[in-house]
C-alpha beads as a LAMMPS data file, in Angstrom:
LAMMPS data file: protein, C-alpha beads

334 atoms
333 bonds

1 atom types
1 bond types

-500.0 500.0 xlo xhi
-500.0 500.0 ylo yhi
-500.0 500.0 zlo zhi

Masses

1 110.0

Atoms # bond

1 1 1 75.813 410.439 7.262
2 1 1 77.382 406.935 6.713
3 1 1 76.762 403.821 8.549
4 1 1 79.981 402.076 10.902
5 1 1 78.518 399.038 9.513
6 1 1 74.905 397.723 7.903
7 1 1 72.953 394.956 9.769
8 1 1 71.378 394.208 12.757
9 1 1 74.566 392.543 14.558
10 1 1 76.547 395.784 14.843
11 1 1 73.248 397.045 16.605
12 1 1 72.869 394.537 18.783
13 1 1 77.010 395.234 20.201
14 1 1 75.455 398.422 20.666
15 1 1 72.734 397.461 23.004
16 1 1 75.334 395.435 24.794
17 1 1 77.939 398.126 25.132
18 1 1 75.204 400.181 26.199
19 1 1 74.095 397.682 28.982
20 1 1 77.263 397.127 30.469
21 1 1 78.092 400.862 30.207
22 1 1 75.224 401.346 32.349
23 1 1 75.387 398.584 34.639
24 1 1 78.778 399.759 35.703
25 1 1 77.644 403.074 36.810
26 1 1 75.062 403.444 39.671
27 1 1 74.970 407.318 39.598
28 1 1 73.803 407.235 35.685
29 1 1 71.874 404.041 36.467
30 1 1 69.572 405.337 39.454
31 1 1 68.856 408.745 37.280
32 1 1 67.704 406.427 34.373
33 1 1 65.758 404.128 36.520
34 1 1 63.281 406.824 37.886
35 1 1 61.117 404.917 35.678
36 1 1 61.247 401.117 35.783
37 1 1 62.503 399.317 32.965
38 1 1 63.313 402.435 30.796
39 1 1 66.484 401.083 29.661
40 1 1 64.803 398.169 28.247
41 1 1 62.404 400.435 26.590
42 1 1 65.116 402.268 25.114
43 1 1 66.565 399.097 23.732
44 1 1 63.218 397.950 22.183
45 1 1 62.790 401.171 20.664
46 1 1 66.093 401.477 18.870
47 1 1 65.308 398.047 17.394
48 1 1 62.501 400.141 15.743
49 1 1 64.447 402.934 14.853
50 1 1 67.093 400.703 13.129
51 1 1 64.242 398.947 10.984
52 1 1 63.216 403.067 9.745
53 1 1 66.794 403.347 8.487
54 1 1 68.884 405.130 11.535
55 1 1 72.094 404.097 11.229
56 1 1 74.189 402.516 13.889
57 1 1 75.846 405.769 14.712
58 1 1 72.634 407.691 15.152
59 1 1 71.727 404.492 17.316
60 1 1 74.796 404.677 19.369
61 1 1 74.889 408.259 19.866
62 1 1 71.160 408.552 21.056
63 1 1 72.037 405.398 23.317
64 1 1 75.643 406.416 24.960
65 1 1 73.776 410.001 25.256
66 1 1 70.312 409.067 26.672
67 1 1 69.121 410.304 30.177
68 1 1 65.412 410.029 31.487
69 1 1 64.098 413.686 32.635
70 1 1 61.360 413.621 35.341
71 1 1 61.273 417.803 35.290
72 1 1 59.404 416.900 31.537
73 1 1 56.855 414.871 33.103
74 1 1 56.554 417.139 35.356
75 1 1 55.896 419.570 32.834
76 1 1 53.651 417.462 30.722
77 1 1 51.474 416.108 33.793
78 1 1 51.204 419.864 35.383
79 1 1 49.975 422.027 32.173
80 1 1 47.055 423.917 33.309
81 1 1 43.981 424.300 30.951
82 1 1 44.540 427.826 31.723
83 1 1 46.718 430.437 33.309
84 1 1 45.396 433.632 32.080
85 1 1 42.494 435.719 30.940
86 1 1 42.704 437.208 26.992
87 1 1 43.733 440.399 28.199
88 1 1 46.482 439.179 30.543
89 1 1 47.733 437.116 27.700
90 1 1 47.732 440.066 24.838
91 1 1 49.537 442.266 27.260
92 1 1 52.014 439.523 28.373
93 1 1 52.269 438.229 24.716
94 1 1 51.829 441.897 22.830
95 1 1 53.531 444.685 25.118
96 1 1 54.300 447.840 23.477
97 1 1 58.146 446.785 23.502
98 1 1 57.526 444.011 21.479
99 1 1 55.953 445.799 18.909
100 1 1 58.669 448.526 19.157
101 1 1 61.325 445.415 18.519
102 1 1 58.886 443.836 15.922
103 1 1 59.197 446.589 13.721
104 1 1 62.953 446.960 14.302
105 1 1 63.718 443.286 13.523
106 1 1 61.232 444.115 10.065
107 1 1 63.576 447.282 9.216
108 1 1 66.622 445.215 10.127
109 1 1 65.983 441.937 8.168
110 1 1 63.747 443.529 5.524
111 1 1 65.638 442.609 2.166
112 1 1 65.718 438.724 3.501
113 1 1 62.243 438.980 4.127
114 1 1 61.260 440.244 0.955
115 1 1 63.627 437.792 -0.788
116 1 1 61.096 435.430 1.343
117 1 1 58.374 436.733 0.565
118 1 1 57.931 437.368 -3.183
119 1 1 58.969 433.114 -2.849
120 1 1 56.517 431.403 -0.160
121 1 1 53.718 434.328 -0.926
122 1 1 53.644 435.319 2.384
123 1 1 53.341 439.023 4.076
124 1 1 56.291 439.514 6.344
125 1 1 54.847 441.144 8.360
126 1 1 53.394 437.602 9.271
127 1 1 56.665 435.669 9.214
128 1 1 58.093 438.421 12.271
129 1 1 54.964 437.948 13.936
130 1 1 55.358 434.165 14.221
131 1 1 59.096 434.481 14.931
132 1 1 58.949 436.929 18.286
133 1 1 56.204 434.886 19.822
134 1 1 57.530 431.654 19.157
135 1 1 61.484 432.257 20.220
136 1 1 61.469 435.789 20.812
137 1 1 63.378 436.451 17.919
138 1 1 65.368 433.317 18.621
139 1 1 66.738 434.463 21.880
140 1 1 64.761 431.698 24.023
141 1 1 64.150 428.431 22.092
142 1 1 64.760 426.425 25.146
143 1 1 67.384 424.503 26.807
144 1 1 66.303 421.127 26.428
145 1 1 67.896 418.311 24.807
146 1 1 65.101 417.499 22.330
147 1 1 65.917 413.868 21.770
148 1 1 66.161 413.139 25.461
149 1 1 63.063 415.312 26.210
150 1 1 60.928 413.428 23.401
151 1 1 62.350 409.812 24.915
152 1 1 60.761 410.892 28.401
153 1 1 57.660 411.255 27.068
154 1 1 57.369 408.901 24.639
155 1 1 58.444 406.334 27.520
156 1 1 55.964 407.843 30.216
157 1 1 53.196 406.610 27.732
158 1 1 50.523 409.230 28.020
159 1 1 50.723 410.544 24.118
160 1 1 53.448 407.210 23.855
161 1 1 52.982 407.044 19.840
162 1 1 53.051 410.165 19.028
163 1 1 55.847 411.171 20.827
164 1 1 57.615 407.960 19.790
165 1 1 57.022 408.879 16.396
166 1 1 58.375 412.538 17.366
167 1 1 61.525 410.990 18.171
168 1 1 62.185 408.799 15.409
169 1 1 61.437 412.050 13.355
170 1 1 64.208 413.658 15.390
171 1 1 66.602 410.786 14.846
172 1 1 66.164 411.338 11.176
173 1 1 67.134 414.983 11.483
174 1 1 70.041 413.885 13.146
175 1 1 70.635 411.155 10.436
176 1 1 70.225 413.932 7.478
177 1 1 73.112 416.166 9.148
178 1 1 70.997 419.299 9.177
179 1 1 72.080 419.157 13.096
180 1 1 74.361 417.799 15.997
181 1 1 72.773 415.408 18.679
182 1 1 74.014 417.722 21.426
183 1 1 72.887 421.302 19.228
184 1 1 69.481 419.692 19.510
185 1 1 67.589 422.139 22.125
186 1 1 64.362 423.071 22.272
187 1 1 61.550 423.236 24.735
188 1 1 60.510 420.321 27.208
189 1 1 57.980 418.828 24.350
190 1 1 60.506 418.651 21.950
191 1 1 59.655 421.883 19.812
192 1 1 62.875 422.961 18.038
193 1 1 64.827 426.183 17.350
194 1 1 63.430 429.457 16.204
195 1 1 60.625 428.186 14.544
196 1 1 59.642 425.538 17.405
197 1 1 58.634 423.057 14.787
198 1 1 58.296 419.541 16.407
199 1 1 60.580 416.874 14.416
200 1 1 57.516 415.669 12.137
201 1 1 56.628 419.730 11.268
202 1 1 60.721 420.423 10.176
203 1 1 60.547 417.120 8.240
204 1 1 57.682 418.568 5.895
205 1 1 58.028 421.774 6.008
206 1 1 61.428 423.429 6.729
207 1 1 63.705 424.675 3.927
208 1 1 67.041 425.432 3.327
209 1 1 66.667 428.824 2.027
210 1 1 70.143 430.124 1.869
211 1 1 70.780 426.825 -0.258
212 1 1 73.849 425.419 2.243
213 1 1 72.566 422.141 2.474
214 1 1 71.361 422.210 5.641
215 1 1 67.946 423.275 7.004
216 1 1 68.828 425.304 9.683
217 1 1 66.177 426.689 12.298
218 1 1 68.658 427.161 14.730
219 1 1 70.683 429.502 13.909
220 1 1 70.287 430.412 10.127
221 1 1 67.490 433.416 9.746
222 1 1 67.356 432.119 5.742
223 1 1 66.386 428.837 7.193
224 1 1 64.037 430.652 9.594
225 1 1 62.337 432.769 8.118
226 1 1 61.745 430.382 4.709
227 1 1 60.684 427.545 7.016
228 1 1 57.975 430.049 8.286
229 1 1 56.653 431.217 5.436
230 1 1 56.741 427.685 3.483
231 1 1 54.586 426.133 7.004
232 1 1 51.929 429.172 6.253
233 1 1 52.140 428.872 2.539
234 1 1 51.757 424.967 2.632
235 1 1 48.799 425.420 4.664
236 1 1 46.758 427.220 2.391
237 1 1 48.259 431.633 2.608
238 1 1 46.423 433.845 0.817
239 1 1 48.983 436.709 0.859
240 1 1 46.545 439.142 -0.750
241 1 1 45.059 439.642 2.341
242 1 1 44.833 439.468 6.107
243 1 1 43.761 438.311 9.162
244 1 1 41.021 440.021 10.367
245 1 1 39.722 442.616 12.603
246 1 1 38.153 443.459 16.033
247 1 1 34.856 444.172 15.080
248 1 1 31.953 445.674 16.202
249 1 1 28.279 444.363 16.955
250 1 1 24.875 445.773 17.162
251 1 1 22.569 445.242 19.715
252 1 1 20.664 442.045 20.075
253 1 1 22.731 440.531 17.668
254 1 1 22.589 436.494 17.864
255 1 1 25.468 435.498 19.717
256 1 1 24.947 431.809 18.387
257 1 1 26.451 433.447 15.084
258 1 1 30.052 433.936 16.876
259 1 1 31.818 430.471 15.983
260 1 1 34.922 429.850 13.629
261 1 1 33.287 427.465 11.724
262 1 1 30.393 429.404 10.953
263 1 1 31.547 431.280 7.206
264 1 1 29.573 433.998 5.868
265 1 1 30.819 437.066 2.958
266 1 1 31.441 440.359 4.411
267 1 1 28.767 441.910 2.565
268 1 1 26.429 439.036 4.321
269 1 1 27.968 440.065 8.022
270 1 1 27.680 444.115 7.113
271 1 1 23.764 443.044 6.605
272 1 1 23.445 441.647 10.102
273 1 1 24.843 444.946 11.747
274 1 1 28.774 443.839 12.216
275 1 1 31.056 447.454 11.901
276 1 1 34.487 447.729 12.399
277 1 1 35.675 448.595 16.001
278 1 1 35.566 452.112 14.765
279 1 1 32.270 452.321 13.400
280 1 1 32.966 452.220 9.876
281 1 1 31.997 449.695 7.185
282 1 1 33.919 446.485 6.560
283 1 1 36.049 445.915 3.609
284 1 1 33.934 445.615 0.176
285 1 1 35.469 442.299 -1.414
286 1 1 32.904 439.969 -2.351
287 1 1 35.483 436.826 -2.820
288 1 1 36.019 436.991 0.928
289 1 1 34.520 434.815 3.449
290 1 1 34.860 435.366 6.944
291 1 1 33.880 434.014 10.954
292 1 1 33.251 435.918 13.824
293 1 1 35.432 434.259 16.999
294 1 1 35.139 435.791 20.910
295 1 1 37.741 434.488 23.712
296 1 1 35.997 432.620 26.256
297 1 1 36.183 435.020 29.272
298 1 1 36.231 438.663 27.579
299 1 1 33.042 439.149 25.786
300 1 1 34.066 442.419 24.946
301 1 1 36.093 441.975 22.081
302 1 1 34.713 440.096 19.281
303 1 1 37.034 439.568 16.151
304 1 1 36.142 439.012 12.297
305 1 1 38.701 436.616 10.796
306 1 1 39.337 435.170 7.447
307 1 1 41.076 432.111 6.247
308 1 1 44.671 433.382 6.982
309 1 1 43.814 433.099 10.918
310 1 1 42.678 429.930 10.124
311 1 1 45.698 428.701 8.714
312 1 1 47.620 430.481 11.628
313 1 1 45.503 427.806 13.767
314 1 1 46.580 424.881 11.685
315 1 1 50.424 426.537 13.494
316 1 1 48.651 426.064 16.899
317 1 1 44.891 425.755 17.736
318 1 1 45.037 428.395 20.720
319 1 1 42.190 431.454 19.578
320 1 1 44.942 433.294 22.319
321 1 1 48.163 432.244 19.774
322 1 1 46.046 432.956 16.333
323 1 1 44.865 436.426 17.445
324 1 1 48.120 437.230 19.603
325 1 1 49.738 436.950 16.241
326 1 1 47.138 438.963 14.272
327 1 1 47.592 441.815 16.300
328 1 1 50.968 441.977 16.560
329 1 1 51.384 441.601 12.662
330 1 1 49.232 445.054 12.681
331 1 1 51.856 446.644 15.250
332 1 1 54.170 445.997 12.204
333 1 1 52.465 447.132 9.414
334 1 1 51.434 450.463 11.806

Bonds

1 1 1 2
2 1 2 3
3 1 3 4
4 1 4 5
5 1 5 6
6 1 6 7
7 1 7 8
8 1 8 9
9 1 9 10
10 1 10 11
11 1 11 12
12 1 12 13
13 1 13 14
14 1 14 15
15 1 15 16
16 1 16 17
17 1 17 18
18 1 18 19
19 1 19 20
20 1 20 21
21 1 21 22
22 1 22 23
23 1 23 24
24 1 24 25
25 1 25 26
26 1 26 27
27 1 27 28
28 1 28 29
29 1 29 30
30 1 30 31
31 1 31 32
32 1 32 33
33 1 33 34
34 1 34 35
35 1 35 36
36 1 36 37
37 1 37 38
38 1 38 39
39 1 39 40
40 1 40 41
41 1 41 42
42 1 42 43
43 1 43 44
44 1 44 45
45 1 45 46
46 1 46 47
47 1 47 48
48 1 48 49
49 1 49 50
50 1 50 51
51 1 51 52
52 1 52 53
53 1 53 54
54 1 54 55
55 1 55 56
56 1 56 57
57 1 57 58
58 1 58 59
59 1 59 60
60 1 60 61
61 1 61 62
62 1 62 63
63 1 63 64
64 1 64 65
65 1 65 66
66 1 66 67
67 1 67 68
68 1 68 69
69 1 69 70
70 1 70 71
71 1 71 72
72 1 72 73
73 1 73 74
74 1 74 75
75 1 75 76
76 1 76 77
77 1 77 78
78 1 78 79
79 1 79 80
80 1 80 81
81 1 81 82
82 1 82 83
83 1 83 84
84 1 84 85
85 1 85 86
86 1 86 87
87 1 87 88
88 1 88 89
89 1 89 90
90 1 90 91
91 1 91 92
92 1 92 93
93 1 93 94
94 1 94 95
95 1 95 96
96 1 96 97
97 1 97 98
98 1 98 99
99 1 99 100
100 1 100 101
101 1 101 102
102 1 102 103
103 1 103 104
104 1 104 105
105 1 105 106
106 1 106 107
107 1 107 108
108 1 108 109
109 1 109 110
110 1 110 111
111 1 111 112
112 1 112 113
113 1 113 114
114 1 114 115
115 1 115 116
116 1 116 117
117 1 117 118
118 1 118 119
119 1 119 120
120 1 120 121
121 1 121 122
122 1 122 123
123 1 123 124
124 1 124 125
125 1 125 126
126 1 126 127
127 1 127 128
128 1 128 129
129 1 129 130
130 1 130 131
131 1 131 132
132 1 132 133
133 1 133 134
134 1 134 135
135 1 135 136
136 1 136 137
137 1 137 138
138 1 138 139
139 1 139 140
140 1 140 141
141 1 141 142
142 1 142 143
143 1 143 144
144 1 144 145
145 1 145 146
146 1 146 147
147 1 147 148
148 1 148 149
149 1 149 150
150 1 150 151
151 1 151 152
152 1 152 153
153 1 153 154
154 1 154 155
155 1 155 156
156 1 156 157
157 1 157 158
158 1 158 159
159 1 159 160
160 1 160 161
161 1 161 162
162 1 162 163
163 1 163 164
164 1 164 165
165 1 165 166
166 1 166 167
167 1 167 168
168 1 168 169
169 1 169 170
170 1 170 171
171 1 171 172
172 1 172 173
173 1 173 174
174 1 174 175
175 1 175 176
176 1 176 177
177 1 177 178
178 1 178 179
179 1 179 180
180 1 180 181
181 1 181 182
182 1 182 183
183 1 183 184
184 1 184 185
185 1 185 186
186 1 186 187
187 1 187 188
188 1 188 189
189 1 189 190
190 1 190 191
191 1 191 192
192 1 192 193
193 1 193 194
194 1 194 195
195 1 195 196
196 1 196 197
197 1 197 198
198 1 198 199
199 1 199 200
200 1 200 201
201 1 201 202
202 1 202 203
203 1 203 204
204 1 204 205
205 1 205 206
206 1 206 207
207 1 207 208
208 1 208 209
209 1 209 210
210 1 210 211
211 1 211 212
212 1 212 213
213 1 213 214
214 1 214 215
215 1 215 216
216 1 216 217
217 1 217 218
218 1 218 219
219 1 219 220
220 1 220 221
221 1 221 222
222 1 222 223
223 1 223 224
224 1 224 225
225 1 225 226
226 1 226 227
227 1 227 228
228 1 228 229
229 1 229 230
230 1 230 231
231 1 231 232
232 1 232 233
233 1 233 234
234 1 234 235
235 1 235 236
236 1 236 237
237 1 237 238
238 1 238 239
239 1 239 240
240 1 240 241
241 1 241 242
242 1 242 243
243 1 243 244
244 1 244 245
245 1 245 246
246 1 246 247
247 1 247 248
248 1 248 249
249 1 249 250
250 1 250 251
251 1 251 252
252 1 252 253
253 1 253 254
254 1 254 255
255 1 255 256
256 1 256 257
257 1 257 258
258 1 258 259
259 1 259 260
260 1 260 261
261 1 261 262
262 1 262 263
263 1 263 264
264 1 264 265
265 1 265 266
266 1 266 267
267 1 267 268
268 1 268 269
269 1 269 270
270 1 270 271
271 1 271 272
272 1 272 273
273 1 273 274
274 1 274 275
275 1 275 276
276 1 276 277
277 1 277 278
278 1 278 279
279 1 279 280
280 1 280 281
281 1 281 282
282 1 282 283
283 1 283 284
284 1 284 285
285 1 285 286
286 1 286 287
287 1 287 288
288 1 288 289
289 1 289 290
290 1 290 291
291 1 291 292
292 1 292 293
293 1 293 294
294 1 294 295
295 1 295 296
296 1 296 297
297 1 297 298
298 1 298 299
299 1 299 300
300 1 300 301
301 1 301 302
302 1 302 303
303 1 303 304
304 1 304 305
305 1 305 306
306 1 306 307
307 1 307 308
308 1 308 309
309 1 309 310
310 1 310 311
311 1 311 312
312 1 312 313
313 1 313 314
314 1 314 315
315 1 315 316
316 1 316 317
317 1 317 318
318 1 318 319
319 1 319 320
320 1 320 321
321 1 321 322
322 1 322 323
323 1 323 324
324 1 324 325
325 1 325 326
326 1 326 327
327 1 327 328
328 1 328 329
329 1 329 330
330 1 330 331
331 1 331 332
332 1 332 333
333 1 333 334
């Protein structure tokens, strides 16, 4: 995208058109003054943004366009540590449905996703998995204008760098032409299209699979999928095997033992007592290492997991998210 003009003084007519533009309209001036001052933040941090290489019209755009949402901090200062139990989640997360239009979006897509696969090394199996629970097969990838959402928070100041950072990451997107300002939506923290990669995540790891120039997680299931597998594979995939399993253990066993970051070989957990869920022996690979991991409030089910759920964590740290997507990459491959 090409610059209206280099230098600092175009900017700065910016700012000023922006100003006036403002101070001539109450109604747009009382929604952007929820917060005091947040013009003048805005204004201080497109300075910034010019000196990481936006150009002007990235600059004008995001100022002529920006608009203060409270319902985000809202969102942000209401998130609850927790809503539901394991179970509640799995079932809300996992229904049989889902599984039934898992395996039809598999069957549908499956030549792109073994295109995908024999590239990024990655079982697509996985790569649906991670696409129905994040965007429900990118029918909901949220409403919200990303830049405007991400300028919220990084003005409300509670995570103010990072989501500063977020935004200038966003700005860059914009900058790159891989999207439109306004065909920016994602959620209310300013995860993006049918991945929901934050800014910094599409940056370093989405691809432009169906080589068009563009890397598009919107609306381009090349773009997609690729993006997803590339994020795993970058991370550290081993596509020759899987996630784990629900296990089962004996009695007495030391309950100390059940933490991710304790690693032992299969062969070493078989020793202490730990079946599969259906009483039969576990795998015999010797190169594999594996953790046992329990949800908080169900200590019923107690899973064995190896260093592809770990990587699924690196996607998000929720034990819920990694195993939600375990199982439901079984209800494929079943």
């Amino acid at each position: 995208m090409g610059s209206i003009q280099s230098g600092s003084f175009v900017s700065k007519i910016f700012y000023f058109i922006f100003v006036i533009l403002f101070a001539g309209n109450a109604a747009a001036a009382e929604k952007l003054f929820d917060k005091s001052h947040f013009r003048g933040w805005l204004v201080e941090f497109t300075k910034k943004a010019e000196k990481q290489g936006i150009s002007d019209e990235t600059i004008y755009d995001f100022l002529s366009n920006a608009e203060f949402l409270p319902k985000v901090i809202k969102f942000d200062q209401k998130q609850p540590y927790k809503t539901k139990t394991f179970d509640q989640y799995i079932q809300n997360i996992v229904p049989d449905y889902r599984i039934s239009q898992a395996k039809k979006k598999y069957r549908q897509n499956k030549k792109l996703l073994d295109k995908v696969s024999a590239k990024y090394q990655v079982q697509p199996r996985f790569i649906v998995a991670l696409w129905a629970i994040e965007s429900n097969f990118g029918t909901n990838m949220g409403s919200y204008d990303v830049v405007n959402s991400l300028a919220t928070l990084a003005y409300e100041g509670r995570r103010a760098e990072f989501f500063e950072a977020e935004l200038i990451n966003a700005l860059k997107i914009i900058d790159q032409g891989h999207i439109t300002r306004k065909a920016m939506k994602g959620s209310w923290a300013g995860a993006m299209g049918q991945t929901q990669f934050m800014p910094s995540s599409f940056l370093e790891l989405a691809v432009d699979h169906n080589n068009d120039g563009k890397r598009d997680i919107w609306q381009t299931k090349a773009d997609v999928f690729g993006s997803i597998a590339n994020y795993l594979s970058k991370r550290g995939w081993d596509n020759k095997t899987t996630w784990g399993r629900e296990v089962k253990l004996p009695k007495k066993f030391d309950l100390s033992l059940i933490d991710k970051n304790i690693e032992k070989s299969l062969k070493a957990w078989q020793n202490l007592g730990i079946k599969k869920i259906n009483g039969g022996k576990l795998p015999r690979r010797s190169d594999l290492t594996a953790s046992l991991i329990r949800p908080e409030d169900d200590k019923n089910k107690t899973y064995l997991v190896y260093s592809n759920y770990k990587t699924v964590l690196k996607w998000n740290r929720s034990l819920y998210f990694a195993t939600a997507v375990g199982i439901l990459s079984d209800g494929i491959a079943n």
